[in-house]
N, C-alpha and C positions, 0 to 999 in steps of 0.2 A: 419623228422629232416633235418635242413637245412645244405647242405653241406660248410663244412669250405674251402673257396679258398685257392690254395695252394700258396705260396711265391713263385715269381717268382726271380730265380737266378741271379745275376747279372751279367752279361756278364764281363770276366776277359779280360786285357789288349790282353793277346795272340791271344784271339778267336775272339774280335775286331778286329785286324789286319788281321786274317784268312779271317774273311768273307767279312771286307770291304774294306781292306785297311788301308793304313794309316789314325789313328783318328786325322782329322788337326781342330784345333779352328777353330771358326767363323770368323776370325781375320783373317786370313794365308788363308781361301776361300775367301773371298771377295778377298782382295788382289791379287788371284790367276785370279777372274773374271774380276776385271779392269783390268790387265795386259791382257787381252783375251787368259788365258792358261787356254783349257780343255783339263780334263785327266779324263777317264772312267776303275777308275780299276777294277768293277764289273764282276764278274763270273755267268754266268747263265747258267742252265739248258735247252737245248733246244730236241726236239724232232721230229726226219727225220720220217717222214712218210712212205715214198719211201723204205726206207731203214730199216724200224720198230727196230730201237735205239736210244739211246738217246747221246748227247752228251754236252761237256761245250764249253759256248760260249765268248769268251775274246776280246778284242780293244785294239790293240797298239795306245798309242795316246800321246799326249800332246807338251812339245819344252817349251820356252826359252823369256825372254827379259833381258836385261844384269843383273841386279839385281837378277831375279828367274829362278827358274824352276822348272816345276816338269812333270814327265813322267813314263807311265808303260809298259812293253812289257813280253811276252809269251813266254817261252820256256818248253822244253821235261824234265820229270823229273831228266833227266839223262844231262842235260844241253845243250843238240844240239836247233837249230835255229827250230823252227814252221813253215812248209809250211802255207802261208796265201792262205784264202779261194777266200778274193778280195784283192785288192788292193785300197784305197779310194782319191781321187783324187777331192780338192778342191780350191776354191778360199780364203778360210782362210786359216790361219797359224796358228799351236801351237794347233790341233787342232786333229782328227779321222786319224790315217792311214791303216790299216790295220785290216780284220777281219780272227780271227783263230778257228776253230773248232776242238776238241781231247777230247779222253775218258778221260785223263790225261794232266795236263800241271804246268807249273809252273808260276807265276805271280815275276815280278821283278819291284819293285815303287822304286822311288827317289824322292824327293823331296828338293830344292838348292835354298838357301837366301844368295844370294853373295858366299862364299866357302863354307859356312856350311851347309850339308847334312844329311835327315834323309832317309832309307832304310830299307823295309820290304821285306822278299821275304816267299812267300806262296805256298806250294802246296794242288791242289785241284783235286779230282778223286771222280767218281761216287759212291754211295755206297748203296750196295745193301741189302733190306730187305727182310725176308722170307716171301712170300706172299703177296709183293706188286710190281707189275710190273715199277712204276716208282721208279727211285732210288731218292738219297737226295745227295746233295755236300757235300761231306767231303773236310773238311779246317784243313791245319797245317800250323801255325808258323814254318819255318826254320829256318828263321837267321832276327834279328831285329837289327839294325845298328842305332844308335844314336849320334848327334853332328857331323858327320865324318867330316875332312877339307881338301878341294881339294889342291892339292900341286900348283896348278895356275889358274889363270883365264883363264880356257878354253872357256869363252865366246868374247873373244878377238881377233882380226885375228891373233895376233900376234904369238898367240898360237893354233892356228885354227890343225897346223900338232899332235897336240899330244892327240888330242879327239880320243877317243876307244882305246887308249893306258894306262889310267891312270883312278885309283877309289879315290874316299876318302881315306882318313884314319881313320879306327874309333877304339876307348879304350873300354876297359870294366872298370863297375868301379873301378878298384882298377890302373885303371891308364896303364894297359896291352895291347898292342895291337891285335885287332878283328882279327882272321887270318879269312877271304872271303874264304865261300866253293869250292873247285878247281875247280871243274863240273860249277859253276857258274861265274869264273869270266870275261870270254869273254864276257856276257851277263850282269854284272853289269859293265864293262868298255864302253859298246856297250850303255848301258842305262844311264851312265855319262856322256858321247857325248849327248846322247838326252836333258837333263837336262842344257845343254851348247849351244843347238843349235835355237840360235835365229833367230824366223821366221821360223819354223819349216815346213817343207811340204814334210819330206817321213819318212818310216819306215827304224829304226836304228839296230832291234834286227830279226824281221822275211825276210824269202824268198820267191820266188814265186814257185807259187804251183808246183808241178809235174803233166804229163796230166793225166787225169785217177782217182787220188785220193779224188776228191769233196773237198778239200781242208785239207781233214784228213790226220794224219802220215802216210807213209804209214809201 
């Protein structure tokens, strides 16, 4: 007897955002690609040989042209800065700066069309099963931030002093204002300056490493 395939579940908004990121239309990519902003919010699994672990592997990246932005960077779940593994260092803009390796981290995306901001922030940690040596990412939704509106254009010289001082503001719907998780919001003010920083060429949100630590927390 022939087996009946089973219905594949639809992927819910939440768990979209978990694994990939913000879900941006075809519209808001392209636009992203003429404007030459790449942003890599992707989480992967990678595994040290040397070291016989595995860990997650993240890219702070992205920046700014006065109209957009969008950018993502890595922190501890506990909200401290990610020693980065390297440093990336190019002749583009808006574009790779930094790579972080941790058993745990946290992802912080923005995304800015003139003042209005969308914001997802994710944690992800290895997750272990009984009887299989490699683990699988685990993905949560924290906090998903919609429409938020920057109090200036921080893409402006004018205002150039008050970048990593200042977030969106964003409502829930009944019109309430978002209170930003505490633990995070040096890291989402850090990632609003990136979102504002036209011609992008360093990292906003990570450190350099410590010697000794292969670029993992220590």
């Amino acid at each position: 007897m022939k087996a009946v395939p089973q219905k594949r579940e639809p992927e819910s908004a939440s768990l979209r955002h978990a694994l990939h990121g913000l879900a941006l239309p075809a519209s808001v990519l392209r636009a992203l690609q003429k404007r030459g902003i790449y942003c890599a919010p992707g989480v992967s699994l990678e595994h040290q040989h040397l070291a016989k672990r595995y860990v997650l592997r993240g890219v702070e990246s992205g920046g700014a042209v006065s109209d957009m932005g969008r950018a993502c960077a890595f922190v501890s779940p506990e909200g401290d800065p990610l020693p980065w593994l390297q440093s990336l260092a190019s002749i583009a803009v808006n574009g790779r700066h930094a790579i972080f390796l941790a058993e745990s981290l946290v992802r912080v995306e923005m995304l800015r069309t003139v003042r209005t901001c969308e914001l997802a922030i994710t944690l992800h940690t290895l997750s272990h099963a009984v009887g299989r040596n490699r683990p699988e990412v685990a993905s949560t939704l924290l906090l998903r931030g919609r429409d938020g509106v920057l109090p200036l254009d921080l893409w402006k010289d004018e205002h150039r002093a008050h970048r990593g001082k200042l977030t969106p503001i964003f409502y829930n719907p009944a019109g309430e204002v978002l209170h930003l998780p505490q633990r995070f919001e040096e890291a989402i003010r850090k990632v609003t300056a990136a979102v504002c920083c036209v011609g992008c060429k360093h990292s906003h949100v990570g450190v350099p490493a410590v010697a000794g630590t292969g670029g993992l927390r220590p």
